[in-house]
C-alpha positions as CSV (number, residue, x, y, z in Angstrom):
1,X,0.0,0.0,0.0
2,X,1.6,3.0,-0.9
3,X,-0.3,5.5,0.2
4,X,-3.2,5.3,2.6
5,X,-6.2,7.4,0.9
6,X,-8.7,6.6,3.4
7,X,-7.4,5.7,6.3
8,X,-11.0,4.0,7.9
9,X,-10.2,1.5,5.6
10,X,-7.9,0.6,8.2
11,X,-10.5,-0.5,10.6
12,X,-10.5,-4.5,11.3
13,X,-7.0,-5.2,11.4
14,X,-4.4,-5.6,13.2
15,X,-2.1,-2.6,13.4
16,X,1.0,-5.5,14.3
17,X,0.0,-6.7,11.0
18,X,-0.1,-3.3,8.9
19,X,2.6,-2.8,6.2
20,X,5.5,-1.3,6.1
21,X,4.8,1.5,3.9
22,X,1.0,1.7,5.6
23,X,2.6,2.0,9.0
24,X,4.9,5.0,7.8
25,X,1.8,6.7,6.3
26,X,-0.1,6.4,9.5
27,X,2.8,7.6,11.8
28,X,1.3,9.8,14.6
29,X,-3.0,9.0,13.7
30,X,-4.4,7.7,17.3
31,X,-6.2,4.8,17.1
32,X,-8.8,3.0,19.2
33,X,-9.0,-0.5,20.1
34,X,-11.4,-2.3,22.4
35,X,-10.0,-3.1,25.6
36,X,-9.1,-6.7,26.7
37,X,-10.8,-8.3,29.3
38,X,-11.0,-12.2,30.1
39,X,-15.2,-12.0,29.9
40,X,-14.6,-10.8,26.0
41,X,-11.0,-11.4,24.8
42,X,-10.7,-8.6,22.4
43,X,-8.8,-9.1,19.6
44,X,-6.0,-6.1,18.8
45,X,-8.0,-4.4,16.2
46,X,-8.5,-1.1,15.3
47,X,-11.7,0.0,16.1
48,X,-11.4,4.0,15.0
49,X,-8.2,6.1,13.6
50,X,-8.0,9.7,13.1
51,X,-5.8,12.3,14.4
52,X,-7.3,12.7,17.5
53,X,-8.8,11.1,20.8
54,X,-11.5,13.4,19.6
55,X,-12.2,12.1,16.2
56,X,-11.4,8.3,17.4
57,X,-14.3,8.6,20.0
58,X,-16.9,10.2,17.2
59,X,-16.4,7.4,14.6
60,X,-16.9,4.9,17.8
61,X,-20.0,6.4,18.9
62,X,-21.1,6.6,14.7
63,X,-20.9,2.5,14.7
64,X,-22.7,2.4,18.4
65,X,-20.1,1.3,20.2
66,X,-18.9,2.8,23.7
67,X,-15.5,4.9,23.3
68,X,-15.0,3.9,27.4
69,X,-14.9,0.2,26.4
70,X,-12.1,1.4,24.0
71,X,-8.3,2.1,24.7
72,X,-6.0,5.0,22.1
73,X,-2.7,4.9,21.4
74,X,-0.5,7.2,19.3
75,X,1.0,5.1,16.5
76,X,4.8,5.2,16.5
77,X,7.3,4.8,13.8
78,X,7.7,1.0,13.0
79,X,10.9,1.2,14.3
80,X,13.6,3.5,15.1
81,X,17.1,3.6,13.8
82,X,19.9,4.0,15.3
């Protein structure tokens, strides 16, 4: 993928599994992804991206689901050189 045009298409998978090139393109987008618990064992998805807490929380409540059974994260460069 090089370049990410919409980057919702990125909701469902795995951002461990995520491309090279798609992981570059998404450097610093926050991302939501329902929190982990043994009574549901959530699987890493993302659930919303955008570039802010803000934005992530909006798309969640646009599908129904409850932004405070979600955790964001900043996504980092997919790995740092030296």
């Amino acid at each position: 993928m090089a370049a990410v045009k919409d980057f919702r298409n990125l909701v469902g998978r795995a951002p461990d599994r995520l491309d090279l090139a798609t992981r570059e393109a998404t450097v610093g987008k926050v991302i939501a992804m329902q929190l982990y618990t043994p009574g549901n064992l959530a699987l890493q998805r993302i659930e919303a991206i955008g570039d802010s807490v803000q934005e992530c929380v909006a798309q969640l409540r646009e599908r129904g689901l409850d932004p405070l059974e979600h955790e964001f994260s900043r996504l980092n460069p997919p790995f740092l050189a030296r």
